[in-house]
KERO-14912 format. One line per 5 residues: their letters; for each residue z, x, y of C-alpha. Coordinates in pm, whole numbers, plus 50000, padded with zeros to 5 digits. Each point is the difference from the previous one (the first is absolute). Layout:
<recs>
a	Z X Y | ...;
</recs>
This chain:
<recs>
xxxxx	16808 58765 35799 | 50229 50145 49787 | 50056 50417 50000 | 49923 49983 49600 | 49652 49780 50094;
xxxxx	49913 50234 50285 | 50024 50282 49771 | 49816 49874 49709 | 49726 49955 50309 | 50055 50383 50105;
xxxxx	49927 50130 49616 | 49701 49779 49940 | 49832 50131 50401 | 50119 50366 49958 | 49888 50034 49609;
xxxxx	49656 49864 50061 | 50026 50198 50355 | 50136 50371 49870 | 49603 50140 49953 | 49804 49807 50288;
xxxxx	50324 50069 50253 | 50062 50338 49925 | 49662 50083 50028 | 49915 49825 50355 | 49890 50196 50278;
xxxxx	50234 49843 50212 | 50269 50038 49787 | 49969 50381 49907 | 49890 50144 50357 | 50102 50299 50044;
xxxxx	50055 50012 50372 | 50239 49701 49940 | 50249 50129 49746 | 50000 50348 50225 | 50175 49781 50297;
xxxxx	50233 49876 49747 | 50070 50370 49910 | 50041 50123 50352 | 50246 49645 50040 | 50191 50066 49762;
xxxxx	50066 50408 50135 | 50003 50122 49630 | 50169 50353 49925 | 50068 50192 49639 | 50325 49898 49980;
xxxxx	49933 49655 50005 | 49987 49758 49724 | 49794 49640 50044 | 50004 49672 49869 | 49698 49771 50059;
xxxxx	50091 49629 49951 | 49746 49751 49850 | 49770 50304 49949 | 49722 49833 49790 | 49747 50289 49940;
xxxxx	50189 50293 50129 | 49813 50042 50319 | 50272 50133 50228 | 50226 50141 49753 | 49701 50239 49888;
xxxxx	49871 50056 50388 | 50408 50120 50100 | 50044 50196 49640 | 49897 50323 50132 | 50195 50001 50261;
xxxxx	50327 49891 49843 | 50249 50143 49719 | 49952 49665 49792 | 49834 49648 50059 | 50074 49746 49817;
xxxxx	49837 49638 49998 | 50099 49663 49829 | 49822 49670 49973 | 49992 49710 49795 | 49676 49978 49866;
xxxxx	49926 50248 49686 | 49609 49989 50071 | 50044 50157 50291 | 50263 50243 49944 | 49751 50122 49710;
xxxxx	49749 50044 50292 | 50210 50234 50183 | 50127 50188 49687 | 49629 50051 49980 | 49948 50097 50395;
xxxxx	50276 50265 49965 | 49848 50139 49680 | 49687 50034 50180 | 50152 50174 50296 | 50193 50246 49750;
xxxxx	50356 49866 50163 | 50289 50111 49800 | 50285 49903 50270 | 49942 49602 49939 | 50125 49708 49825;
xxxxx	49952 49681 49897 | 50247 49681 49915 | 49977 49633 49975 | 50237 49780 50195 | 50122 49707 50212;
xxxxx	49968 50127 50405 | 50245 49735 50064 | 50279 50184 49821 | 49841 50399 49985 | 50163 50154 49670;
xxxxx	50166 50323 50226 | 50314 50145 50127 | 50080 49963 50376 | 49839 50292 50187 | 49800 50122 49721;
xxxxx	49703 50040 50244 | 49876 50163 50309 | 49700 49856 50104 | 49934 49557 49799 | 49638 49861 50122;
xxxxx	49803 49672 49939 | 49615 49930 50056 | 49840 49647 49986 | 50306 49886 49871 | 50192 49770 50214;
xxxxx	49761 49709 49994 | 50073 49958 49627 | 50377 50014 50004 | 50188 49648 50031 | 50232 50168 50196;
xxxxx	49908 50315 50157 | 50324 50050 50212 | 50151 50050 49636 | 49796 50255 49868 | 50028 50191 50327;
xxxxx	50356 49969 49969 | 50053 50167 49665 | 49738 50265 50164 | 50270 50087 50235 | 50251 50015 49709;
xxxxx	49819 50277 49769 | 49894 50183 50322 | 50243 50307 50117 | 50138 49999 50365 | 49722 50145 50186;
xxxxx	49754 49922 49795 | 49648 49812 50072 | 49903 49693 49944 | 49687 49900 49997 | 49796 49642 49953;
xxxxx	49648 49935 50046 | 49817 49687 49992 | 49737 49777 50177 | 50129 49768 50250 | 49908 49656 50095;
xxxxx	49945 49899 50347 | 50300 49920 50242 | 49816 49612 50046 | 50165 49818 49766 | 49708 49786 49929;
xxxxx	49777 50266 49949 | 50320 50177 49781 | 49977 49699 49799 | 49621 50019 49958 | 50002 50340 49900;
xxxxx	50281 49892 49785 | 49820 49752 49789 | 49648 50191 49963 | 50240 50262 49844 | 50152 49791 49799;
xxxxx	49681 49847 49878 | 49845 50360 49919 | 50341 50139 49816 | 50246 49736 49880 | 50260 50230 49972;
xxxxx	49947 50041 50390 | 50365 49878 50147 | 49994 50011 50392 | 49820 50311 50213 | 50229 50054 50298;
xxxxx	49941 50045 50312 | 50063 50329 50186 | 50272 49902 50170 | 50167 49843 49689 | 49957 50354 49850;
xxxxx	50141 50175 50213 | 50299 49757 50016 | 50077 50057 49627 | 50151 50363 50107 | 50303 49946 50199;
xxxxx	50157 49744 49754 | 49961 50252 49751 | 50184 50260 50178 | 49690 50166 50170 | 49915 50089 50338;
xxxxx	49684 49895 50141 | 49692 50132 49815 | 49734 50243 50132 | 49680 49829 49953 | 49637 50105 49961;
xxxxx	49751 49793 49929 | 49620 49998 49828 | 49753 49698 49859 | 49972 49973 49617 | 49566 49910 50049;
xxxxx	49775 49888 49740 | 49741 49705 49925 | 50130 49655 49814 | 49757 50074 49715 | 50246 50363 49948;
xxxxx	50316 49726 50054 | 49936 49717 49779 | 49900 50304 49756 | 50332 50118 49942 | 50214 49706 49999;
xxxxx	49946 49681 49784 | 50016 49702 50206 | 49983 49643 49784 | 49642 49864 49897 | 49851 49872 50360;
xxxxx	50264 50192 50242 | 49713 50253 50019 | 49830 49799 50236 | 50247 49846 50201 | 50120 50350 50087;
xxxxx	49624 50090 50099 | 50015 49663 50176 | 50309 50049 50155 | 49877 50403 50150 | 49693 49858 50128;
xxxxx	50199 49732 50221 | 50224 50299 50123 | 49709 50186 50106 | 49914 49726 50200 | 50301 49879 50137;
xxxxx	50288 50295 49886 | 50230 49735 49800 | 50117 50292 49770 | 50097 50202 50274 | 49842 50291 49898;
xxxxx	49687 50170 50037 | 49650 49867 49829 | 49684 50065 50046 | 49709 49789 49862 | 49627 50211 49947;
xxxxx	49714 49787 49820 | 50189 49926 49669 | 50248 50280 50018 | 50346 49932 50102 | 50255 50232 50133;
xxxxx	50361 50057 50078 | 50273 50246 50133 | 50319 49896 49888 | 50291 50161 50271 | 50223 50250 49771;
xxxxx	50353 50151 50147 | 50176 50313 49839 | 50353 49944 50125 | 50238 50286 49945 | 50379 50063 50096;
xxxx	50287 50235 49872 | 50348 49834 49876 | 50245 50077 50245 | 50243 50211 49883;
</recs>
């Protein structure tokens, strides 16, 4: 797939998605986006960058504790959810701008702390974006990247991998922890600290808020059924009466750039 086909799939997801995403349970918990605060070790003097930010989640969770915070994404829909978000939260200290994440439109060093959240499964080539992280983020700075990971069994990876693909389109490849982690030193990081939490919810809530092709609907609720029987996703299911559940594993990776 070509970067120009993969992002024509990205707009088309994330415009339908900016309301029923931004709005998810899952997706706005509170608890969540405070480890990403205390992660990221915000102070006043600080001034953030959050990468692929879709509705403005984490930029407006860190805004109060930082002197500006800044997010950029590709997808206008969205971006007009978090102008909204910020309005609603009376934030004066944020900003908005669309852009390409491959090629971030900033001076070296213009940041102190550059995060991403479910982000890296949709990039083509994640080690790329992570790079130019690196670039716009000042020497001692924090970097931080969040995301869902798929299971270390490469079959089961793979599994994951295509029920993902067949809920979201624009879904590229989730990674497993280890791959994660391995994006850092080869973009001039040390080793992440990690913590970890599950991103829960039913597959009704799921399918809700993506927009999987006519009939992928139920080979995803096939394919979560199976994995409660026989754990070919890799991660956790649950199966009660008609009511299907799942607990997708979630790291919050965080290191400083050496100075």
């Amino acid at each position: 797939m070509t970067d120009a086909n993969h992002q024509d799939l990205i707009l088309d997801q994330f415009t339908r998605q900016a309301t029923v995403f931004s709005t998810a349970p899952a997706v706005t918990d509170e608890e969540a986006l405070g480890m990403i605060v205390r992660a990221a070790r915000p102070s006043l003097a600080d001034r953030l960058l959050d990468v692929a930010c879709g509705p403005g989640l984490v930029v407006c969770a860190l805004a109060p504790y930082v002197r500006e915070a800044i997010g950029i994404d590709m997808t206008p829909a969205m971006l007009e959810r978090a102008r909204q978000l910020a309005e609603d939260k009376g934030l004066s200290n944020v900003g908005w701008r669309q852009g390409d994440v491959y090629s971030l439109p900033y001076d070296d060093a213009s940041f102190t702390i550059v995060t991403t959240r479910f982000s890296c499964h949709h990039f083509l080539d994640p080690a790329a974006v992570l790079r130019e992280m690196v670039r716009v983020c000042a020497s001692g700075g924090r970097v931080v990247v969040v995301d869902d990971y798929a299971s270390e069994d490469p079959a089961k990876a793979a599994a994951f991998n295509r029920l993902e693909k067949l809920r979201d389109p624009s879904h590229s490849r989730a990674l497993s922890l280890t791959e994660l982690k391995g994006l850092f030193g080869p973009a001039g990081l040390p080793d992440p600290d990690a913590t970890f939490y599950e991103l829960r919810g039913d597959v009704p809530g799921l399918l809700a808020r993506s927009f999987p092709n006519p009939g992928d609907d139920l080979k995803i609720i096939d394919m979560f059924r199976a994995s409660a029987a026989d754990d070919r996703l890799g991660v956790p299911v649950r199966v009660d009466g008609d009511d299907i559940y799942y607990a997708y594993p979630v790291a919050i990776l965080a290191a400083s750039r050496p100075a």
